[in-house]
Biopython code that builds the backbone (N, CA, C, O; Angstrom):
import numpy as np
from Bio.PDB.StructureBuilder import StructureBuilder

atoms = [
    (1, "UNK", "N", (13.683, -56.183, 17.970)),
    (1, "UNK", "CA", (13.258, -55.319, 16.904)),
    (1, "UNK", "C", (12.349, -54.228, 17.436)),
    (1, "UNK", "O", (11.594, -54.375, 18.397)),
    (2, "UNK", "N", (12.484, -53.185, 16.765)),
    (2, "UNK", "CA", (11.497, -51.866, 17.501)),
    (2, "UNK", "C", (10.190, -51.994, 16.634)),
    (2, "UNK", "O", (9.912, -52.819, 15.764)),
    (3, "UNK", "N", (9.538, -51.030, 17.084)),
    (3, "UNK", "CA", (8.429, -51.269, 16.122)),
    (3, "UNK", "C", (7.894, -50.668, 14.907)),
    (3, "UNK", "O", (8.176, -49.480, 14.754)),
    (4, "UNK", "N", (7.266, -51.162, 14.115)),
    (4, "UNK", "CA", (6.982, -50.793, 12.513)),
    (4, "UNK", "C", (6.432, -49.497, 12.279)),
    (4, "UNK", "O", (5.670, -48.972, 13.091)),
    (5, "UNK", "N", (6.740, -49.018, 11.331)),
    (5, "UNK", "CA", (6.645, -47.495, 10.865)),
    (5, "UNK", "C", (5.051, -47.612, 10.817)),
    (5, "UNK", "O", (4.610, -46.614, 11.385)),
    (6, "UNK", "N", (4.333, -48.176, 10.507)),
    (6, "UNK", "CA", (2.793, -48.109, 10.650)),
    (6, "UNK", "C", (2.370, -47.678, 12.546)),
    (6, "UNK", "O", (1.330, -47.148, 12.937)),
    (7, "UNK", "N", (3.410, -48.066, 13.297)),
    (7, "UNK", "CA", (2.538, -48.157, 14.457)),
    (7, "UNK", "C", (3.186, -46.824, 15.232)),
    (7, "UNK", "O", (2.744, -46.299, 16.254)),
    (8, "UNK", "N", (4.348, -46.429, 14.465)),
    (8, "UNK", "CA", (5.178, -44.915, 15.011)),
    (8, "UNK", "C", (4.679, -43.739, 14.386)),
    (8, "UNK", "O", (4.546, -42.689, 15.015)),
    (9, "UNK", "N", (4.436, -43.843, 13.353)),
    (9, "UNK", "CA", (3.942, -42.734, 12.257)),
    (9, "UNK", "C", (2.277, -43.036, 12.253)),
    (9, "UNK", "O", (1.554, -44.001, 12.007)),
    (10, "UNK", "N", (2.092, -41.536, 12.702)),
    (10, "UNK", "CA", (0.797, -41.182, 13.290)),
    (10, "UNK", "C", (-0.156, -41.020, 11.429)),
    (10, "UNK", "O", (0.468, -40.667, 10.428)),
    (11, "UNK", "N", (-1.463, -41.322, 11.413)),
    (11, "UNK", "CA", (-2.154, -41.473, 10.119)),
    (11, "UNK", "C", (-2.526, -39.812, 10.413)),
    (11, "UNK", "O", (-3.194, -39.357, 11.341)),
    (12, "UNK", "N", (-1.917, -39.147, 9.397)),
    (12, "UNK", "CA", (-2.135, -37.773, 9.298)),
    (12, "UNK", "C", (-3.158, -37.160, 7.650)),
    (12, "UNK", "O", (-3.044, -36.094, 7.046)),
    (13, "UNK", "N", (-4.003, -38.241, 7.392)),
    (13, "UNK", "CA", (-4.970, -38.330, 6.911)),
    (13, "UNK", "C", (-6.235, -37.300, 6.901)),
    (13, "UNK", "O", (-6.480, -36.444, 6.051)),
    (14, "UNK", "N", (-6.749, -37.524, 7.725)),
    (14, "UNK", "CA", (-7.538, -35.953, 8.736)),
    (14, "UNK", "C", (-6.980, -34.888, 8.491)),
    (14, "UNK", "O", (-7.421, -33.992, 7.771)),
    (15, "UNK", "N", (-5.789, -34.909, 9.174)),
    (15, "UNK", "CA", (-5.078, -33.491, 9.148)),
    (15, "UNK", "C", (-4.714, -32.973, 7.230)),
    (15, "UNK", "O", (-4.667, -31.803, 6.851)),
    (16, "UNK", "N", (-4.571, -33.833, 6.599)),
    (16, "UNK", "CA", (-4.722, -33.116, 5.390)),
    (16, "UNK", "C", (-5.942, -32.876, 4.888)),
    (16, "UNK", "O", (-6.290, -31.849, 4.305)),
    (17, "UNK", "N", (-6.632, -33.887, 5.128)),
    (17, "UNK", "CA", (-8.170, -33.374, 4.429)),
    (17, "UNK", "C", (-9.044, -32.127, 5.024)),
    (17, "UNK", "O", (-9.984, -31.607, 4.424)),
    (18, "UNK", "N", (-8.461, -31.661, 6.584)),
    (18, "UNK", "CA", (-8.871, -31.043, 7.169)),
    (18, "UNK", "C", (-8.202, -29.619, 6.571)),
    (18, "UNK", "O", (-8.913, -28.614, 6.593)),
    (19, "UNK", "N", (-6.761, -29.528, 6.007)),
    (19, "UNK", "CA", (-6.405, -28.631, 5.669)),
    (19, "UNK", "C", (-6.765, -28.381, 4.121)),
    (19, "UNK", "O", (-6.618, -27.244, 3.672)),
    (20, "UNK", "N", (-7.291, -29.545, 3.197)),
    (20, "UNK", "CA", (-7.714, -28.871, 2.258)),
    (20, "UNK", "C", (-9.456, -28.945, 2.396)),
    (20, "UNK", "O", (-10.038, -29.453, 1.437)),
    (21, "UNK", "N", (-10.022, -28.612, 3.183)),
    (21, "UNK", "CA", (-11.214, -28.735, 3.327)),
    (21, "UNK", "C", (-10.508, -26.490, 3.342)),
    (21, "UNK", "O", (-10.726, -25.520, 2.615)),
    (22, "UNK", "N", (-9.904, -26.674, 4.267)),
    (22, "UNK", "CA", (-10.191, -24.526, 4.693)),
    (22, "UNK", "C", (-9.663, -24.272, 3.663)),
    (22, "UNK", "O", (-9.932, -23.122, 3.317)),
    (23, "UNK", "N", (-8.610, -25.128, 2.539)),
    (23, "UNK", "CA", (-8.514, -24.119, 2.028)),
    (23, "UNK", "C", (-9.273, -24.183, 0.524)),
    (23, "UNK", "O", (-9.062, -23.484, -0.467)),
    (24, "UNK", "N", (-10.010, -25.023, 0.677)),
    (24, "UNK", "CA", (-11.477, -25.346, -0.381)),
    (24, "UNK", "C", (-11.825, -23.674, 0.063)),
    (24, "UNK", "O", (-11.550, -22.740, -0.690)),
    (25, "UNK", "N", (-12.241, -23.561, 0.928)),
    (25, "UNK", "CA", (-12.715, -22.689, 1.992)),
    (25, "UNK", "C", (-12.912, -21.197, 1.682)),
    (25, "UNK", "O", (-13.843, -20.409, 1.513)),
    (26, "UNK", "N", (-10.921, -21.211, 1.694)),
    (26, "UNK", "CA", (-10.680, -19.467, 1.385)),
    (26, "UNK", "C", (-10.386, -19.648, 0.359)),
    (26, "UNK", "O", (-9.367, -18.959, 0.324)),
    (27, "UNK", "N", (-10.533, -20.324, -1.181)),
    (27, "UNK", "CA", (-10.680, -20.125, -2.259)),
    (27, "UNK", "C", (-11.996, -19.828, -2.578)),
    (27, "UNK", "O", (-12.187, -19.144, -3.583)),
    (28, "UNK", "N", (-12.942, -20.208, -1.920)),
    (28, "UNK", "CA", (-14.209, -19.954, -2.018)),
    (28, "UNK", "C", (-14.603, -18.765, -1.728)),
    (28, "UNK", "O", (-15.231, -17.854, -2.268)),
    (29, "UNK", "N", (-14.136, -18.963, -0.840)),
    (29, "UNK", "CA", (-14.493, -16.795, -0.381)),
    (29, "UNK", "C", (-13.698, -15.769, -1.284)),
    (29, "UNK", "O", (-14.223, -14.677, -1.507)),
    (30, "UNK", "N", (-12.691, -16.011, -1.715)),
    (30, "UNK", "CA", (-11.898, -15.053, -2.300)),
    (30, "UNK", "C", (-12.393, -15.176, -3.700)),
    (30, "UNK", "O", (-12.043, -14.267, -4.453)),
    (31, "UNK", "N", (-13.350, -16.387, -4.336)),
    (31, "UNK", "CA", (-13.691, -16.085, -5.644)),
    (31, "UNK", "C", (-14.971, -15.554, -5.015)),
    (31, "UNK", "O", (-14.963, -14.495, -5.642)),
    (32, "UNK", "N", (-16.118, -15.462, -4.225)),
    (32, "UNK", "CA", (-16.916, -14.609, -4.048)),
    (32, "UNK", "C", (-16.566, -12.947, -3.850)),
    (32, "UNK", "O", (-17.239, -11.973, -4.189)),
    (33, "UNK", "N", (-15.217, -13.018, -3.151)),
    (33, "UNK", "CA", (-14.646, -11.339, -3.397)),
    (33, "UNK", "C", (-14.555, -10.995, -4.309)),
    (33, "UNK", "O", (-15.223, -10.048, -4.722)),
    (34, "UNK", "N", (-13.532, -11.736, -5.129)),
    (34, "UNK", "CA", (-13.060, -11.349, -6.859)),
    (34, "UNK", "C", (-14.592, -11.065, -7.661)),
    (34, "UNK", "O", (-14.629, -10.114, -8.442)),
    (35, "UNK", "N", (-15.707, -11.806, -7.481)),
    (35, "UNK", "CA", (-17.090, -11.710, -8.399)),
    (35, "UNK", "C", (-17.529, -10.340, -7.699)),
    (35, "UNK", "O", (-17.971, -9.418, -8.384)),
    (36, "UNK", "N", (-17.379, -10.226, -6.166)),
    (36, "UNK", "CA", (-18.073, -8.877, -5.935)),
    (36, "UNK", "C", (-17.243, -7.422, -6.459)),
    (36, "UNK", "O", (-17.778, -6.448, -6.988)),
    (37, "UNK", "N", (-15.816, -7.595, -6.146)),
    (37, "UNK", "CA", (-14.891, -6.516, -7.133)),
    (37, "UNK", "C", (-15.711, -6.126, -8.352)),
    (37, "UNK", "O", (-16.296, -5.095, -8.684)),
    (38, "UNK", "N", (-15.506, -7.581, -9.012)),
    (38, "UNK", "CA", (-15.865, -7.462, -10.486)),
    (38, "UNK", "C", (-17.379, -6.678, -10.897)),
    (38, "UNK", "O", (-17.471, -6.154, -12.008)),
    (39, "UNK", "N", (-18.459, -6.640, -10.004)),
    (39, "UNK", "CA", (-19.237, -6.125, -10.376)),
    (39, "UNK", "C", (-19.273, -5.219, -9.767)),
    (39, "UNK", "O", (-20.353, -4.650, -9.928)),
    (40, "UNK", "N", (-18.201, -4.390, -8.640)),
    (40, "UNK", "CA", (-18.067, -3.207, -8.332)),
    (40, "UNK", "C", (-17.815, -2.348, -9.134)),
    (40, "UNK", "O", (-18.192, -1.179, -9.224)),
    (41, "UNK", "N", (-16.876, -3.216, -9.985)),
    (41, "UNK", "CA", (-16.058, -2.446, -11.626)),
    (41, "UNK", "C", (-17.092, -2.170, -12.400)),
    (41, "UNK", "O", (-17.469, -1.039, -12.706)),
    (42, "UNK", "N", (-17.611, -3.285, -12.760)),
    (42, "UNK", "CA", (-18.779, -3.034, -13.389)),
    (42, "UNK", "C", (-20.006, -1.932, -13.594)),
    (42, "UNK", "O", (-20.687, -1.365, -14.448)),
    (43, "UNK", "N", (-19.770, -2.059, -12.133)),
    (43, "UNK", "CA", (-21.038, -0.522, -11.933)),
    (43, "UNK", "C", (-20.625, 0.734, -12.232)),
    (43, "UNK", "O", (-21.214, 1.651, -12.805)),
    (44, "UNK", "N", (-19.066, 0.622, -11.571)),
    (44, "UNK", "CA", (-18.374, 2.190, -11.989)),
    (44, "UNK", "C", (-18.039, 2.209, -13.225)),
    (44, "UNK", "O", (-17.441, 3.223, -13.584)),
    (45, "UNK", "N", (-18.275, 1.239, -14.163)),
    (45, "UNK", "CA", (-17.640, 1.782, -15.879)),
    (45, "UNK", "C", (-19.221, 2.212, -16.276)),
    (45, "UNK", "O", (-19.547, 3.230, -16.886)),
    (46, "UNK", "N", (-20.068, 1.211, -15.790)),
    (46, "UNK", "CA", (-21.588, 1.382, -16.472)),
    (46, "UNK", "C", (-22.110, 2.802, -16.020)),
    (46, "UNK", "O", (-22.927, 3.358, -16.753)),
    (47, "UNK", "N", (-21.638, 3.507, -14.705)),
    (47, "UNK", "CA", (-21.946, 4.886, -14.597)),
    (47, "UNK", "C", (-21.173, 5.676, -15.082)),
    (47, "UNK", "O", (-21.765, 6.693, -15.442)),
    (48, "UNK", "N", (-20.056, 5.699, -15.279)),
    (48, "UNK", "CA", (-18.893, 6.790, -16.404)),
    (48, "UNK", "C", (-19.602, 6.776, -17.503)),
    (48, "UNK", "O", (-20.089, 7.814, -17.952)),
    (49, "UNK", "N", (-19.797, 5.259, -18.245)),
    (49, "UNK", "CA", (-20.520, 5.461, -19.453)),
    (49, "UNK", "C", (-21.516, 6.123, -19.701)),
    (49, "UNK", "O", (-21.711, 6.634, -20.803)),
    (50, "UNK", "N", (-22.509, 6.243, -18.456)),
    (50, "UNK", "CA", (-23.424, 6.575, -18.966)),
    (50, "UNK", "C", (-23.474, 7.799, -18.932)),
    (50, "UNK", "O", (-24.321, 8.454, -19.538)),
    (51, "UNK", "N", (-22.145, 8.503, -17.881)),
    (51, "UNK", "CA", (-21.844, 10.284, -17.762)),
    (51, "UNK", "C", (-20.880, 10.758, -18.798)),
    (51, "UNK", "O", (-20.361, 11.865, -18.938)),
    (52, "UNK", "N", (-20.756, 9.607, -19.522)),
    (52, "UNK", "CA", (-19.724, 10.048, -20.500)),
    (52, "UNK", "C", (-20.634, 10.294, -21.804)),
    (52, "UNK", "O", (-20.308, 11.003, -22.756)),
    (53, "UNK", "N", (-21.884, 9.549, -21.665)),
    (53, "UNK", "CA", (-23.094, 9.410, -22.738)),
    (53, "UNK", "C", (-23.756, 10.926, -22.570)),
    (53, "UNK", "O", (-24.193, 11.368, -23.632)),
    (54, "UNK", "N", (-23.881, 11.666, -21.592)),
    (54, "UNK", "CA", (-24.794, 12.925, -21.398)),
    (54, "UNK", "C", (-23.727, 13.829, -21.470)),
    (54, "UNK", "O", (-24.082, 14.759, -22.193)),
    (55, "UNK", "N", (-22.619, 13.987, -21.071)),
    (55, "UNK", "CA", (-21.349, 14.985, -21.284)),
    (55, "UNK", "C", (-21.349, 14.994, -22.830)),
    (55, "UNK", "O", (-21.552, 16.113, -23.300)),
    (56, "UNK", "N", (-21.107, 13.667, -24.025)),
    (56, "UNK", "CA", (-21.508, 14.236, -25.198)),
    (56, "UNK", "C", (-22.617, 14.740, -25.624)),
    (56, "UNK", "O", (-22.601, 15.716, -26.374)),
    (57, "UNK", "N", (-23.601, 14.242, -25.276)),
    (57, "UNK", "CA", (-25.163, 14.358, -25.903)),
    (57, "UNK", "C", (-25.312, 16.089, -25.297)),
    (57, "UNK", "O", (-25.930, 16.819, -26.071)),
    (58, "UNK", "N", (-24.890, 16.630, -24.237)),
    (58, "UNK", "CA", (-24.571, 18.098, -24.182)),
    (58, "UNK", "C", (-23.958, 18.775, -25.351)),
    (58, "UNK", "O", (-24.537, 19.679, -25.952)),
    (59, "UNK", "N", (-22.480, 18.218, -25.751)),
    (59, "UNK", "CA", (-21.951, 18.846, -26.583)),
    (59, "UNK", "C", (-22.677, 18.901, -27.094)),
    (59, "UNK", "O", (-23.434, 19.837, -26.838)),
    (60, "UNK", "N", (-23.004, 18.075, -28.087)),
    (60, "UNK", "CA", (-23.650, 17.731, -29.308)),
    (60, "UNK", "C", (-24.495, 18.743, -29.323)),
    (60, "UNK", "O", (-24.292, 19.652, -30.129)),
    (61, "UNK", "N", (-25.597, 18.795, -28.452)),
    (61, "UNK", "CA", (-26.958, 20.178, -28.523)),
    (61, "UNK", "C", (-26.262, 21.787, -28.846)),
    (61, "UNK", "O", (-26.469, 22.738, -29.600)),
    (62, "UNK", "N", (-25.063, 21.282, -27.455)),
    (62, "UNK", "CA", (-24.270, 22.911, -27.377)),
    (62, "UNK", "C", (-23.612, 23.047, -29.119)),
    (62, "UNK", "O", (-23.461, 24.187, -29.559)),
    (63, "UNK", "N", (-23.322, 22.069, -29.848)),
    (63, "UNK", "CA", (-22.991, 23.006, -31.284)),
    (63, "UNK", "C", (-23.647, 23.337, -32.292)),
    (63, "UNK", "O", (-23.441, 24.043, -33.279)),
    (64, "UNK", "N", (-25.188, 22.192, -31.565)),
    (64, "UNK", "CA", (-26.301, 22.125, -32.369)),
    (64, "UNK", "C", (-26.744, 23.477, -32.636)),
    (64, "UNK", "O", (-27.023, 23.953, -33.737)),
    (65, "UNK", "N", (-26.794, 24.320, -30.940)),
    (65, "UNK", "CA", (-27.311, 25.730, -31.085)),
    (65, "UNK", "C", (-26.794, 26.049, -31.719)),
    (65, "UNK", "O", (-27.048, 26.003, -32.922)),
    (66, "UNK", "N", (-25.383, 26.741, -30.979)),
    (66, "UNK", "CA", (-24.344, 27.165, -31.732)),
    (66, "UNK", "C", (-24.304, 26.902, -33.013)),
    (66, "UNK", "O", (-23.421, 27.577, -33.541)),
    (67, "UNK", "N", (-24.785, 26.317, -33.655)),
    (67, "UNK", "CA", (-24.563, 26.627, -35.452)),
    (67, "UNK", "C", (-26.252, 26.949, -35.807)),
    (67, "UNK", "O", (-26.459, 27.621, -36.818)),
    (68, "UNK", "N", (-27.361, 26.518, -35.058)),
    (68, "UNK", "CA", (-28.984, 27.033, -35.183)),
    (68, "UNK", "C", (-28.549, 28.544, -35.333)),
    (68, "UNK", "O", (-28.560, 29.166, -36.395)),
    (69, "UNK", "N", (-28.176, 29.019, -34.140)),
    (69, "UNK", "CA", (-27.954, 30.233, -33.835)),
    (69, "UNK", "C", (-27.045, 31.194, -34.483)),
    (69, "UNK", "O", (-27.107, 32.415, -34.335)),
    (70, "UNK", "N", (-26.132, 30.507, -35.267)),
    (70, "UNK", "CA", (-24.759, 31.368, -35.708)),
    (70, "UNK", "C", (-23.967, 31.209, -34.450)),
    (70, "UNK", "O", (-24.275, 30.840, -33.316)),
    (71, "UNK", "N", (-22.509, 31.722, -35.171)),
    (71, "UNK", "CA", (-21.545, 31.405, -34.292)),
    (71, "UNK", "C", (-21.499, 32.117, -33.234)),
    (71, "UNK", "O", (-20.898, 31.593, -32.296)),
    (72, "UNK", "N", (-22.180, 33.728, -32.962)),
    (72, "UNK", "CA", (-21.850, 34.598, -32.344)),
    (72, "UNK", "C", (-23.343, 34.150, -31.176)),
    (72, "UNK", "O", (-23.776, 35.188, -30.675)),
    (73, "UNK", "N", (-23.773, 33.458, -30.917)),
    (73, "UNK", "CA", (-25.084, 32.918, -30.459)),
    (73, "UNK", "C", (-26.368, 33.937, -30.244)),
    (73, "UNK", "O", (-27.071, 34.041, -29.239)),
    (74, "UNK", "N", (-26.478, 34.807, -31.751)),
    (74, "UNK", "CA", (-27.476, 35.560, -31.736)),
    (74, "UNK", "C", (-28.144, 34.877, -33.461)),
    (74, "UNK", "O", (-27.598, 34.547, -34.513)),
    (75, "UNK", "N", (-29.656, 34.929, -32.934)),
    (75, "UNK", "CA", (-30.364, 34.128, -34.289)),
    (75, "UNK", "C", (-30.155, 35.389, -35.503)),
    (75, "UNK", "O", (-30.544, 35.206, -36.657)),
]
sb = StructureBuilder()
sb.init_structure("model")
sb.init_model(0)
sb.init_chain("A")
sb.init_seg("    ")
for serial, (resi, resn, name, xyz) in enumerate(atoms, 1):
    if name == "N":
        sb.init_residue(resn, " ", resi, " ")
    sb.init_atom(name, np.array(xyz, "f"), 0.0, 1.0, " ", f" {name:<3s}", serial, name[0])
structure = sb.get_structure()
């Protein structure tokens, strides 16, 4: 008789835990990327907004005059 599948077949035990240990790993890093994206986004909507907040608040003055003043912008 040859010998038993326990003593031919190597315990590849390690080798999986070892492979979900990296890829514990690079899920970990890639949700620290995805959070840093996300508040990259973040910053660039929170500064549009806030250039999108003074681009109106311009208008707004500019028709404010414009009607203080009359249309022709003489008082």
């Amino acid at each position: 008789m040859g010998p038993s599948w326990g003593t031919v077949m190597r315990d590849i035990r390690d080798d999986l835990q070892e492979r979900a240990s990296l890829i514990e790993q690079e899920i970990a890093a890639a949700g620290i990327d995805f959070e840093k994206a996300v508040e990259q986004l973040q910053c660039k909507l929170r500064a549009e907004l806030a250039a999108l907040g003074v681009a109106m608040l311009a208008e707004h003055y500019k028709s404010f005059l414009i009607d203080s003043l009359g249309g022709d912008g003489r008082p």
